[in-house]
N, C-alpha and C positions, 0 to 999 in steps of 0.2 A: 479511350485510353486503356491499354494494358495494364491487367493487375498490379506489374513491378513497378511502373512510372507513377501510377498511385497511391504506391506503397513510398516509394521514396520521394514524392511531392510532401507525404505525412513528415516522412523524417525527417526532411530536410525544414518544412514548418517548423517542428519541435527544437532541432537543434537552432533556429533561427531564434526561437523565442528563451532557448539557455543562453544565447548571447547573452551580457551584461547581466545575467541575473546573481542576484546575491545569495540567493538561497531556494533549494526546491526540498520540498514535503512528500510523502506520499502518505497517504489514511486507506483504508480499504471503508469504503464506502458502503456498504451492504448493510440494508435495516436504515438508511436515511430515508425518509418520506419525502415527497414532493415539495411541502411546505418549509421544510428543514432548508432541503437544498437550495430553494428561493432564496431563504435568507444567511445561505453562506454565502450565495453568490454577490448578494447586493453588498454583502460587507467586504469581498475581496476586492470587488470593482472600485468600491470606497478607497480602498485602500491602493489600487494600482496592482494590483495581483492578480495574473492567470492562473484560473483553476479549467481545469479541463480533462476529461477521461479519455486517455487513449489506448489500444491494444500494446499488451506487457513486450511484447515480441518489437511492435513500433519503438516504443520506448527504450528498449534495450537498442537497438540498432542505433539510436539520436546518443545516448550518453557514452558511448565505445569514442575512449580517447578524449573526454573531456574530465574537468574535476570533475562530475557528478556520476562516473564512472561503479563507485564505489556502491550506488543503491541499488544497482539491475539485481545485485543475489536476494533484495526483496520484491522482486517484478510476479508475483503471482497469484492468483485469484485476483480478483477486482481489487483495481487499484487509480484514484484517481490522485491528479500532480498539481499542487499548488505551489508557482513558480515568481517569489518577490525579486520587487528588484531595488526600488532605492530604500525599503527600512525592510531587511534582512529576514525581520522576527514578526512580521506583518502579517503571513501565510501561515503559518506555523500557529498565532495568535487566534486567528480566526477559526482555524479545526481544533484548537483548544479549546476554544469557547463551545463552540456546535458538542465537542465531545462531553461537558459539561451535560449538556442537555439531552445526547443520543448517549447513551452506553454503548451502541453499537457500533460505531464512529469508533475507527483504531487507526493508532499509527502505525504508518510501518518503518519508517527510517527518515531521513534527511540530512540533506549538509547544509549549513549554514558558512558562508565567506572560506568555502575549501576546507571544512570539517565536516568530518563522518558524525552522524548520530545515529546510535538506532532508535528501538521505538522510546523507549522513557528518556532518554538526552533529547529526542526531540520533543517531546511534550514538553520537558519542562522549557525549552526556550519558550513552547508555545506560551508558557506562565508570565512570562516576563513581561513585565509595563511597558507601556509605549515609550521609543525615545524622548516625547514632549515631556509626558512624568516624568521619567527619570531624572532627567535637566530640570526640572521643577522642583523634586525632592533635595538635589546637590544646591540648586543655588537657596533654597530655604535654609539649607543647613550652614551655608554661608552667610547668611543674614541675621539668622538668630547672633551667633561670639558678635558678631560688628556693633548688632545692636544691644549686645549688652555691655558692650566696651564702651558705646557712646553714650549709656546713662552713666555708667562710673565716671566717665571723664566729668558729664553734666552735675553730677552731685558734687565733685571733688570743685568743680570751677562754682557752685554756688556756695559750697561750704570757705572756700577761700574767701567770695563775697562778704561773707557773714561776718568771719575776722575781721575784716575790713570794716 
């Protein structure tokens, strides 16, 4: 197969795999060890996330004309793409983790649901808790008022009792 038809089988992969995605990452990966890597990868896959390193030139060609348009002007030196799709902040979450533990591990940019971030807007989505918390912390904080409305009501209906 000719250079070009291997070159656009690439691009046409990558645009194929921005179909539906909710959000793409880029990190410049340089200074991850082996071991590291292992274990971003098994927590992307966890999670339904393509992480994958491609050439910046591939890349640029794949997001020409799509939302994700906006990150090619970070396409240089080493750069690998972690591309979520049904929880947004999944990708983003997992190089935030690894960067916790690599210092060398940087971001370079992302969009999350058709917003630009550079590198610190993306890290911080990458901070954010999982959807399940979230919804776990909101309906906790819905249950605390209910349930201190329903001992008021319980003390108020046994104090009525007592009159009685």
């Amino acid at each position: 197969m000719p250079k070009i038809e291997e070159k656009q089988t690439i691009i046409d992969e990558i645009k194929s795999k921005l179909e539906g995605a909710s959000s793409i990452a880029l990190v410049n990966y340089r200074g991850i060890n082996v071991e590291q890597d292992t274990q971003m990868r098994k927590s992307f896959r966890e999670l339904g996330v393509e992480y994958k390193v491609y050439k910046n030139t591939m890349l640029n060609f794949a997001v020409k004309g799509t939302e994700f348009e906006q990150i090619s002007k970070h396409l240089e030196g080493p750069t690998a793409v972690a591309i979520s799709y049904a929880d947004a902040t999944a990708g983003p979450r997992v190089l935030a983790e690894a960067a916790k533990k690599n210092d060398k591990l940087e971001f370079k940019a992302g969009i999350v649901e058709g917003t630009y971030y550079d590198s610190k807007g993306i890290e911080a989505i990458g901070n954010i808790a999982p959807i399940e918390e979230l919804l776990g912390r909101l309906l906790g904080s819905f249950k605390s008022p209910i349930s201190s409305f329903a001992r008021v009501i319980k003390e108020i209906a046994n104090s009525e009792e007592d009159k009685n």
